[in-house]
N, C-alpha and C positions, 0 to 999 in steps of 0.2 A: 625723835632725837634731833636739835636742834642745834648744840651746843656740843663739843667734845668736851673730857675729861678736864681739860681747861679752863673751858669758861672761856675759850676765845672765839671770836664773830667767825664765822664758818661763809669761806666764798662760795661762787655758785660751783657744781662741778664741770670742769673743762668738756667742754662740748667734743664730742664723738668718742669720748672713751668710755669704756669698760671694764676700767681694771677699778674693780672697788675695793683694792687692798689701800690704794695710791689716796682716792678721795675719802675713804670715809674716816680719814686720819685729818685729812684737812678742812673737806668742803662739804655743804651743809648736806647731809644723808637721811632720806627717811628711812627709820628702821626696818626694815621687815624680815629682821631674825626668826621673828616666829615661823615664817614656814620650814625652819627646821624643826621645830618642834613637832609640828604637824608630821611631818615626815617620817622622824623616827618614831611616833605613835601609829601611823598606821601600818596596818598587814602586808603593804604594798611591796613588794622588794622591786620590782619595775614599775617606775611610773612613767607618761608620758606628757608631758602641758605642751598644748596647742595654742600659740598665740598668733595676733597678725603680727608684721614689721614692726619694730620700734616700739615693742610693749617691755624693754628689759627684760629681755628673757639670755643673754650674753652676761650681762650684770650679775642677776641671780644667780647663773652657773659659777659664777668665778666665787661670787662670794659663798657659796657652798662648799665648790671646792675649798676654799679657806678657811673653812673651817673646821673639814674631816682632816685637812693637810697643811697647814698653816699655823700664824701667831695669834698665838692666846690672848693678846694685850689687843688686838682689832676686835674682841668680841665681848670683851668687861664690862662696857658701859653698854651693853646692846639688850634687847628683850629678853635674846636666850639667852642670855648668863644668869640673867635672874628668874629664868626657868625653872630650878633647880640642878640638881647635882648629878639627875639622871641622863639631860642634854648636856651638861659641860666634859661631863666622863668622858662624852662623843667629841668633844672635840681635839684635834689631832690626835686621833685613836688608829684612823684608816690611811694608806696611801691613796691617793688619786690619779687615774686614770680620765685626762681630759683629751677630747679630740671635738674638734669643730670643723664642721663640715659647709658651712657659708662660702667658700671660696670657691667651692667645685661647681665653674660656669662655664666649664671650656666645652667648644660646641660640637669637638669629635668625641667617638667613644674613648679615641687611643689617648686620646688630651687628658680627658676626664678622670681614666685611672689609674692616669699619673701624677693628677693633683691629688687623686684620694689616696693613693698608695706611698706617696709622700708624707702626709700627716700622718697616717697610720706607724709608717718607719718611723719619724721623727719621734713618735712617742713611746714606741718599742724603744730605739737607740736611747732612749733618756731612762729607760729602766735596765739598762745593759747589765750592772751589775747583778740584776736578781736571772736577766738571762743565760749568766756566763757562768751564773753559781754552781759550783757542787752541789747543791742540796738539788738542781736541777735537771736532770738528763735525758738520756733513752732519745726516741725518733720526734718525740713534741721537743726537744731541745732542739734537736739540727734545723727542724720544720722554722722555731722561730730565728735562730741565728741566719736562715737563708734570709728570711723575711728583713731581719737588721739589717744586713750588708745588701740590701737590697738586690737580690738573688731568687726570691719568694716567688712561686707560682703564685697563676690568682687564687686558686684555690684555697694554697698556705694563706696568703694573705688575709685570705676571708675567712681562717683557723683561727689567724692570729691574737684576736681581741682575747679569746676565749683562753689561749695557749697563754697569753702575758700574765694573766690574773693566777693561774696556776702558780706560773713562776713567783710570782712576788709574792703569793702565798709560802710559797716553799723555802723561801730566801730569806723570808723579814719575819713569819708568822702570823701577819696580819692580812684579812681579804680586802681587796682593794675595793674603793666606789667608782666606780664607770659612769661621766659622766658625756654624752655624747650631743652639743649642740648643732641645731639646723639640721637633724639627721636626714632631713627629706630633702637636702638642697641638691643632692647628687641622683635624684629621683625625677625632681621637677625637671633638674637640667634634659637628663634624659630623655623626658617626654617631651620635652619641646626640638629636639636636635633628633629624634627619631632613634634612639637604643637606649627606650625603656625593659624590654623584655631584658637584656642584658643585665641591665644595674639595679632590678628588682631581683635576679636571681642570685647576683652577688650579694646585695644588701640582709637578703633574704636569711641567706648561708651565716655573714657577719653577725647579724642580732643577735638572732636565734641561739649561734655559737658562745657568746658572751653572756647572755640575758635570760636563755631556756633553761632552767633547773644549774644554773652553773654555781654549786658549791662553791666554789672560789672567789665569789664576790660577794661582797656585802650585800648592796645595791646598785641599785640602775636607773639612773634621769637622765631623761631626753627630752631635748625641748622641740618644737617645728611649727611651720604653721598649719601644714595640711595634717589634718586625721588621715591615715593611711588608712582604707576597711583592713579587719583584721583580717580578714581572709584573704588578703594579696600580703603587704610587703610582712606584717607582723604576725602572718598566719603561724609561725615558727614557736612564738613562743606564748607563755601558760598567762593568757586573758591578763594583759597591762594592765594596770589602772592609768586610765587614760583621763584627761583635765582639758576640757576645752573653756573657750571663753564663754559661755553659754550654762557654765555651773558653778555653783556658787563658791563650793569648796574651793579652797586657795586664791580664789579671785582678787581679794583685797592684796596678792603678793606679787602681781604683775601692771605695772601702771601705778599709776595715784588716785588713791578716791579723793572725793569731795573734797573733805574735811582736810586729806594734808593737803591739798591744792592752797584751801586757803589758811592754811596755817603758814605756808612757804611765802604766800602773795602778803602776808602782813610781816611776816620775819624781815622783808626786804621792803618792808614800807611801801608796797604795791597795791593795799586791800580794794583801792579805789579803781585795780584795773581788772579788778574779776569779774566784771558783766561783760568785756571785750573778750578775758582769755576764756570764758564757758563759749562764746561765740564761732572761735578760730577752733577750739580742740572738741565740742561735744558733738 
């Protein structure tokens, strides 16, 4: 995709963002709708892709997000619309559930899970309504309303992914998608500042709570760079389907192959600098 509905020249997208609601209205987007398609075909209800830094794997999430939860008119002219009638059904069918975890670098334990208990709140307080509902109650209510007003034990807190999805279930009728970027970045920090045992056992409790057999959600993406062996942080829950960069599956859906590279280097009248840019990126 080259051209929006338009037909107008497509600039480059603004360097360091990630919001692909914002560019792929303006600036020049390679498609890869399709791995929603892929997605809602397979068996997977937790998946996890493993990439290095800087492969759009931030990008991906939003735009996924966007499209269990989001406008219909970002996704017309793209692969999946013209998927058929079975992917478009899916879109804005689910509420989303986004939390990113790239931020948690603070170098104490007590720093650290306060940057994550922070995200965590902020995305609980942004579904207040399905928490505050009627249809909602009993001791998993008080558990997550401590958690909003940020009052939450760590334990609550480590309930809480699982407890929200409940709710919003209970509220709206629809099970949410859980989408959880960088999930290892509050793992790695750990290990390097010395209280990994801690926020492996936190993490541990969180996944497992949202992502093991949870009724309440749709699905579950996670993106990160390290594979976690399943038998430490992921031991909790029922065999991911895990995507590293080293398998073929989905691969075409993070980075750029070949072929859009130089489909981009000609659109911008560049084709004559693609033995430099294989140079500098391969």
């Amino acid at each position: 995709m080259i051209l929006g509905k338009d037909n107008i020249e497509r600039l480059p997208p603004p360097v360091g963002t990630s919001d692909w609601a914002t560019f792929s209205r303006d600036s020049y987007c390679v498609d890869k709708t399709l791995i929603l398609k892929d997605l809602i075909d397979s068996s997977s209800r937790v998946v996890l892709f493993t990439r290095p830094r800087r492969f759009g794997k931030t990008t991906m999430m939003k735009m996924i997000g966007e499209f269990y939860d989001g406008d219909a008119s970002l996704f017309e002219d793209k692969k999946i619309w013209a998927a058929g009638e079975k992917y478009r059904a899916e879109q804005g069918a689910h509420p989303v559930i986004f939390l990113t975890f790239k931020d948690v670098k603070q170098t104490t334990v007590e720093e650290a899970f306060e940057k994550l208990s922070g995200e965590i709140l902020a995305e609980v307080w942004r579904f207040r309504e399905a928490v505050e509902s009627g249809c909602f109650s009993g001791i998993k209510k008080e558990k997550l309303l401590r958690v909003m007003h940020g009052k939450g034990s760590r334990i609550e807190l480590a309930e809480s992914l699982g407890l929200l999805c409940e709710a919003i279930e209970a509220h709206g009728g629809k099970k949410p998608v859980i989408l959880i970027d960088e999930y290892d970045q509050p793992i790695t920090t750990a290990s390097t500042y010395g209280f990994y045992d801690e926020m492996c056992s936190f993490m541990r409790v969180f996944l497992s709570g949202a992502l093991k057999d949870n009724a309440h959600c749709h699905v579950g993406i996670m993106t990160g760079v390290l594979r976690v062996a399943k038998e430490g942080i992921l031991s909790g829950l029922n065999n991911p389907a895990v995507w590293t960069v080293f398998e073929e599956s989905f691969s075409q859906y993070f980075g750029f192959t070949e072929a859009e590279v130089e489909a981009m280097a000609k659109y911008y009248g560049a084709a004559d600098k693609l033995p430099e840019i294989k140079a500098w990126y391969d």
